[in-house]
BAMI-98118 format. One record per residue: residue in one letter; x, y, z negated of N, C-alpha, C in turn. Coordinates in pm, whole numbers, plus 50000, padded with zeros to 5 digits. Layout:
REM BAMI-98118
aXYZXYZXYZ ...
This chain:
REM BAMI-98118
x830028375482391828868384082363829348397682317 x828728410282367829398418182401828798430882222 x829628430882146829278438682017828228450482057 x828218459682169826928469582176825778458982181 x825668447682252824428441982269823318439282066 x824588436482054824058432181898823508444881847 x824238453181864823778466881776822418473981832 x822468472682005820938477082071820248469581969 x819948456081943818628445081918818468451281734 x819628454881701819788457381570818938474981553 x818958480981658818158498481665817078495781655 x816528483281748815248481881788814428477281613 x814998469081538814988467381427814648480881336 x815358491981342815448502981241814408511381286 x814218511081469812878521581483811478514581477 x811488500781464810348496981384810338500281236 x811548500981150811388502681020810578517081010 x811388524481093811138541281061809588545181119 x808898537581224807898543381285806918529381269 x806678522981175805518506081207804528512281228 x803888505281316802048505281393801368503581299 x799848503981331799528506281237798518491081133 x798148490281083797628476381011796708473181089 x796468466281165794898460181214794968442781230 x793918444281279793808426881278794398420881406 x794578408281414795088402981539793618399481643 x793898396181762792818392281873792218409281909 x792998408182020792178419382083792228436782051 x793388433482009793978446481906794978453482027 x795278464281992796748470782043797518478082019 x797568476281852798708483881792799618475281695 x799238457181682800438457781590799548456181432 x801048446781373800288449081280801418447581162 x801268455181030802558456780941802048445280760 x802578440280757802478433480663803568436380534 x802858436580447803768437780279803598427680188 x804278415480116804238405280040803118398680086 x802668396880206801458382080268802078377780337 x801358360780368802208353980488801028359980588 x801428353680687801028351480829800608344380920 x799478341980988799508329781077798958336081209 x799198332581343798358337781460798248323381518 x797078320481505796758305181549796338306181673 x796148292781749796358291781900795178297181927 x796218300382076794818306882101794498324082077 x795328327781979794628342381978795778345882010 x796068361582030797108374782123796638385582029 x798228387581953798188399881895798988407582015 x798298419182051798708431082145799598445782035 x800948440682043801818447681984802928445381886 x803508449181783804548446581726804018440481643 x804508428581542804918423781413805618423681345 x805228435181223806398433081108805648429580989 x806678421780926806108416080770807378416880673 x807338420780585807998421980434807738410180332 x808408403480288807958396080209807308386480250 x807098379180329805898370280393806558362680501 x806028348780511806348339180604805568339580738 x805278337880856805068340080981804838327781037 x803928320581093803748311881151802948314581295 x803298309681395803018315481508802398299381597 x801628296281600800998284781624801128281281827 x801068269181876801548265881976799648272282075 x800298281282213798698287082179798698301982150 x799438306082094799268319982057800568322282123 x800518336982135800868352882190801078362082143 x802418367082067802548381482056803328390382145 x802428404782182802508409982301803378416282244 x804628419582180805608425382160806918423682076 x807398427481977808478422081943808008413881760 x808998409381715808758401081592810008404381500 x809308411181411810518417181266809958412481133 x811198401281068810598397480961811818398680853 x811668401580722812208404280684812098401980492 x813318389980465812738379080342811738372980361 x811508365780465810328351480500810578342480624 x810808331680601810518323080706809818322480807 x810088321380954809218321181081809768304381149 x808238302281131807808287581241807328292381406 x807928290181470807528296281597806958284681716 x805878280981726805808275581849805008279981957 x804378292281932804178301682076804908311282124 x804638323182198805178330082273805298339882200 x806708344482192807078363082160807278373182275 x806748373482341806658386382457808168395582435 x808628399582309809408409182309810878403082240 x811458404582167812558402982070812078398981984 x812818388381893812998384881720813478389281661 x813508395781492814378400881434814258394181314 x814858386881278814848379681091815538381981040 x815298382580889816648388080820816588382180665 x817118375180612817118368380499816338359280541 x816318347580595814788337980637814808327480723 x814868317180679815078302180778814068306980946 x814348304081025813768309581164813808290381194 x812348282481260812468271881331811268272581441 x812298269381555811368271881657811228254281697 x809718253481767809118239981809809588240981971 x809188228781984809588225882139808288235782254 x807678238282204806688247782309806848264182254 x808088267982186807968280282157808918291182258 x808628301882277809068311282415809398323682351 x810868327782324811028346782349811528347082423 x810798358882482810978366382589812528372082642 x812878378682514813778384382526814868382082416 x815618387182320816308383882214816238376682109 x816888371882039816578366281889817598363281790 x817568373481691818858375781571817958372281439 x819468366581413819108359881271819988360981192 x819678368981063820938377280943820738368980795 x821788361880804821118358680656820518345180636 x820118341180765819588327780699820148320380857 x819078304480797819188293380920818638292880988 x818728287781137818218283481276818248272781308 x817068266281318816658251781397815678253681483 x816458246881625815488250281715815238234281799 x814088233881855814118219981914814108222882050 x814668206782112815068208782245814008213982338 x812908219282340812678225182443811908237782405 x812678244482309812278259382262813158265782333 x812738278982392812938285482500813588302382445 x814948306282483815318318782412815658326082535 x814848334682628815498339282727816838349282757 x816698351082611817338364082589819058361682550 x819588368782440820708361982397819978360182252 x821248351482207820678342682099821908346181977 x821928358181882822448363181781822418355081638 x823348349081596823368343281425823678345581381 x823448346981228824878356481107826028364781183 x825428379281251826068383681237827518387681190 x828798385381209829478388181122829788405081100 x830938408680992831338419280936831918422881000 x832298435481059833368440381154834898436781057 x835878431781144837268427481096837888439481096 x838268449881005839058462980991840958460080989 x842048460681056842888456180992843398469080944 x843878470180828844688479780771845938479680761 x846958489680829848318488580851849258493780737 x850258485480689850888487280553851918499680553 x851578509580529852708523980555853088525980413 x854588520880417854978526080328855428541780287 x855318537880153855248553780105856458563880090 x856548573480140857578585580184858648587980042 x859838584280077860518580879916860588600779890 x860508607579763860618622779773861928619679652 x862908632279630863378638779561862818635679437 x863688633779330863438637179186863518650679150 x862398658979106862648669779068861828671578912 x862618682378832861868683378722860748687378655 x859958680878572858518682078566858478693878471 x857838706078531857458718178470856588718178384 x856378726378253855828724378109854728728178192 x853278721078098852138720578165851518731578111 x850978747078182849808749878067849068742977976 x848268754677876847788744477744846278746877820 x845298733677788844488731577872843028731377756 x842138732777783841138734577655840148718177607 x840318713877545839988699777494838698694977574 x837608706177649836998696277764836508711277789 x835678709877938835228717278027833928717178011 x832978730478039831448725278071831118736178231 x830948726778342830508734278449828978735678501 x828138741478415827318744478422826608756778430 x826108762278560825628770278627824428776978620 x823498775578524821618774878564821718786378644 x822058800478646821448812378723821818806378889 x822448801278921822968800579053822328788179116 x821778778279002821578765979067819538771679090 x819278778978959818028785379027817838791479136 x818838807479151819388813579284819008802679418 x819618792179420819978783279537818228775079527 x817628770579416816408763579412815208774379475 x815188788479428814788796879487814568797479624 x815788799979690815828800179804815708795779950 x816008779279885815218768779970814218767779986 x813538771279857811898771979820811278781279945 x812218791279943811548804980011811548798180113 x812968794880211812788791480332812108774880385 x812028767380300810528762380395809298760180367 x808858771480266807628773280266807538787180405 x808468794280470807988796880570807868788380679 x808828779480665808738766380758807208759380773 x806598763080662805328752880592804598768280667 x804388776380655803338779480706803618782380890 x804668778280932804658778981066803908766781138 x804658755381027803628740881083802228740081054 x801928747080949800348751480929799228760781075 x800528766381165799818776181255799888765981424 x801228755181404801008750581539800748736081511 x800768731081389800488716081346799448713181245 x798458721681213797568721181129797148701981084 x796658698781230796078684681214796918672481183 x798058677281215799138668681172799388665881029 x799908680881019800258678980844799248674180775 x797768673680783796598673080696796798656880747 x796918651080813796638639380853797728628080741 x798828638080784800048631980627799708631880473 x798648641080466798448646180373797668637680267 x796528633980435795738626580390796218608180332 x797438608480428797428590680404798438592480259 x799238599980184799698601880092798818601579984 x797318608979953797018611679885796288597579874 x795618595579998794438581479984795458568979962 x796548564679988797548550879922798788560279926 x799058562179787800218569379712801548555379722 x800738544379694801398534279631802418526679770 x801408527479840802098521180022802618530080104 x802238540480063802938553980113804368550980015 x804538552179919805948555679859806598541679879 x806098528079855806988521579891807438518180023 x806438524480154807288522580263808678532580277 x808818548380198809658553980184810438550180123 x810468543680018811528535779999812078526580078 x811468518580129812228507580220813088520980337 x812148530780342813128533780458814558543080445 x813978547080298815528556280259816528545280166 x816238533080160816938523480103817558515180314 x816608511380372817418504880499818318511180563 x817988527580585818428538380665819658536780656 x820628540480540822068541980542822788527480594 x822068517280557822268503480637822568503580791 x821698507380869821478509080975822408514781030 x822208528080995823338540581012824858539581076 x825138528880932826048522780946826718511881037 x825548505781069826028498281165825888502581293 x825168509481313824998520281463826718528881469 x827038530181386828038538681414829538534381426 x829158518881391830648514181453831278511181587 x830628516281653830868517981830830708535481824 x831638540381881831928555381970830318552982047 x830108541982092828648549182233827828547282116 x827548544082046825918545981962826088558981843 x827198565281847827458576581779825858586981803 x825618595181946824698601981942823498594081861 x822978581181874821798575281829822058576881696 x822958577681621822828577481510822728591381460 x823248604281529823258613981503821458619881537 x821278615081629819238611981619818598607181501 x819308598481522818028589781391818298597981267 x819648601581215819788611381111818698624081111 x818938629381245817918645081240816328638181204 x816228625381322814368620481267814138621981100 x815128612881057814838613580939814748625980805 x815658634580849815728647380734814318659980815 x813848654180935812658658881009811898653280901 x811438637980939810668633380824810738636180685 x811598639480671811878645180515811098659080461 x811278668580601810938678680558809138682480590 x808898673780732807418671280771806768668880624 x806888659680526806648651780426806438662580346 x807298667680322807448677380191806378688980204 x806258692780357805018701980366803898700180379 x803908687480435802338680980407801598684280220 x802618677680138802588676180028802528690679949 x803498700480019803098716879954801498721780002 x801218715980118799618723080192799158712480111 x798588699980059797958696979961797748701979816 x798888708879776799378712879653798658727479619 x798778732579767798248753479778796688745279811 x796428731479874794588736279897793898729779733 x794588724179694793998719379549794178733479439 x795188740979468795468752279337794358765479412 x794278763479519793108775679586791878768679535 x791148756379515790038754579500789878751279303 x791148751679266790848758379118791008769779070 x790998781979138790668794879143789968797679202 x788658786679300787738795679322787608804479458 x788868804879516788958808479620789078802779764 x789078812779878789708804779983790888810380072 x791868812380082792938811980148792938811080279 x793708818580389793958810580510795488802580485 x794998792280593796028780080582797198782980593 x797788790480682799518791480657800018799880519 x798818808180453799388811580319799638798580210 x798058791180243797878783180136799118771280159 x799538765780328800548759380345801878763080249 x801928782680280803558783580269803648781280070 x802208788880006802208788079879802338773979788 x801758767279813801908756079802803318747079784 x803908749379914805218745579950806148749179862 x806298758579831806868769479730806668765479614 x805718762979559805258760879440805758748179400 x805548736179488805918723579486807068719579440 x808298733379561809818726379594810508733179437 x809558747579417810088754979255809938741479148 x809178736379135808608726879001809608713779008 x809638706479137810778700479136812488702879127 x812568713279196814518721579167814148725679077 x813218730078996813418737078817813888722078775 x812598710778761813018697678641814058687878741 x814568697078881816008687678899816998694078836 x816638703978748818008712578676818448700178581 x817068689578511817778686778387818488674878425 x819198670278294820498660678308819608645778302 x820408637778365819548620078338818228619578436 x817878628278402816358622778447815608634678591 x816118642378600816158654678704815718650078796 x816588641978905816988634479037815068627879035 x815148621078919813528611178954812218618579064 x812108632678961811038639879073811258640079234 x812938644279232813068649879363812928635379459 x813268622579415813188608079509811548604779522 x810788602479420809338599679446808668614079521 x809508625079569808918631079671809618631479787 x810258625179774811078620779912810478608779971 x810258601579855809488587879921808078586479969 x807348600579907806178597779917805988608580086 x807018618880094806808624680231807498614080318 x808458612080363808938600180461808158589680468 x807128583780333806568565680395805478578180440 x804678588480409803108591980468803688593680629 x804848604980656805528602880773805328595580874 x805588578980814806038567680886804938566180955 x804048561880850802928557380845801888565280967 x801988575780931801028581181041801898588581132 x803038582781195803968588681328804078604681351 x804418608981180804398626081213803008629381223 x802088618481164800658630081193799928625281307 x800098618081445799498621081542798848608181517 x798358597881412797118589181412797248588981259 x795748585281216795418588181054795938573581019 x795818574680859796358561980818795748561780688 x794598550780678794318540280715793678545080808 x793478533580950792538537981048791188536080996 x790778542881033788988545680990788528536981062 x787268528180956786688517381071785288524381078 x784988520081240784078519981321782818516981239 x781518523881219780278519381184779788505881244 x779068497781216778728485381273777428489381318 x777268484581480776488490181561775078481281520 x773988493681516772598483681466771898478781593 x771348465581572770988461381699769568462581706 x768858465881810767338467981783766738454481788 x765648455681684764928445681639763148449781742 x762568432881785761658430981850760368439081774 x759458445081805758358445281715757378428681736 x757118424881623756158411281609754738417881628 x754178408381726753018405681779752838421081866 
């Protein structure tokens, strides 16, 4: 089994992490559906149309049912005795497939056990505990040098302090400046986008930041393993730019929330690429000022990292809202009596 194969099934894994569909229900759906600490069941008979991922949660896939795309689970057990249309991905999590269960295509399993019965069906290749890449390290001994005599040391001052504030402001400044023009350029050709980030940040802060976490906690994982083959080098040099993209998409969403809330407590109204770039500015100053201090600095700058990358995720850069807005329930006309 050929080591790129593992690492493709293993991408397919990370661009579900970085981009999940969006929450809906199963039967008749077609986007998928993302789960956080619930189990799962798709009982016979029904067809989820799209991806499955779940966090925390066990997966049961009943003999009868259909998922129209791939299956990523991750810390939970999967019982499988219907059809996976696409790839498996488990990871920490006993995986047992029944004798009427079908993937389509792949199925890796990291971390935990596999029982499958004799007439469960894996079309694909069939990946287990991964192992660690074997590094050997070659023993070079060390270059014998000359004895020569050790020169008196200058006198050195009992400790150092390298601390900067004018320069580390200088530099906080300046970033500030340049993408809050960034922020009002995406304000002039991405208006609906950014507001759309804006919006799923502000309406679940809480599922917004912890999907950013999962993804700036999996990312360097990934990364890493993408890059131990020469051919998946460019993919990883992608997924790096997506992500410091998402990083910075995030951050301006979050400055154009920041300039339309400080414009409507003055009373005023702004056009949008000011209120974008002001905002932005204002945001990235307040955080590089309290990342000046010691211990505790770093905190601001991560819960706005997490909270632009999960709104990001969540709504694919903007181009669908998050939560999806449900549909009014259609009134049905009633008979007039007599």
């Amino acid at each position: 089994m050929k080591t790129t194969n593992k690492l493709i099934i293993l991408l397919l894994l990370s661009i579900l992490v970085w981009m999940p569909t969006r929450a809906v229900h199963a039967g008749g759906t077609s986007d998928g559906r993302v789960i956080f600490g619930e189990n799962f069941t798709l009982q016979s008979g029904e067809a989820l149309e799209g991806d499955l991922v779940v966090f925390g949660g066990n997966v049961v896939i009943e003999d009868g049912a259909v998922v129209q795309g791939d299956v990523v689970v991750m810390g939970g057990n999967v019982t499988l005795n219907g059809v996976i249309e696409g790839s498996a991905v488990i990871i920490g999590g006993a995986v047992t497939l029944g004798d009427t269960s079908v993937i389509e295509n792949d199925l890796v399993t990291i971390g935990g056990a596999l029982s499958r019965a004799e007439g469960s069906q894996v079309k694909g290749e069939v990946i287990a505990d991964l192992p660690a890449p074997d590094i050997e390290i070659p023993d070079v001994p060390a270059p014998e040098s000359p004895s020569l005599p050790t020169p008196p040391l200058p006198a050195r001052p009992a400790f150092s302090l390298n601390f900067d504030p004018v320069g580390k402001l200088i530099r906080v400044f300046v970033t500030a400046l340049a993408i809050s023009l960034l922020a009002m350029l995406a304000s002039l050709f991405l208006q609906p986008q950014v507001e759309r980030v804006a919006q799923a940040i502000v309406s679940q802060p809480v599922i917004v930041g912890s999907v950013g976490l999962l993804v700036m906690a999996l990312s360097p994982l990934a990364l890493l393993i993408l890059a131990i083959t020469i051919i998946l080098i460019p993919v990883v040099l992608l997924a790096v730019a997506a992500l410091a993209l998402a990083w910075l998409f995030g951050v301006i969403a979050i400055g154009t929330e920041v300039g339309e809330r400080f414009t409507r407590s003055i009373h005023q109204t702004w056009a949008p690429p000011l209120t974008a770039g002001f905002g932005t500015f204002l945001t990235l100053l307040i955080v590089g000022g309290i990342g000046m201090l010691p211990c505790i600095g770093w905190l601001l700058s991560v819960i706005l990292a997490m909270l632009g990358i999960g709104g990001v995720t969540l709504t694919a850069f903007g181009s669908r809202p998050y939560p999806r807005p449900i549909a009014p329930p259609t009134a049905t006309p009633q008979t007039p009596v007599g």
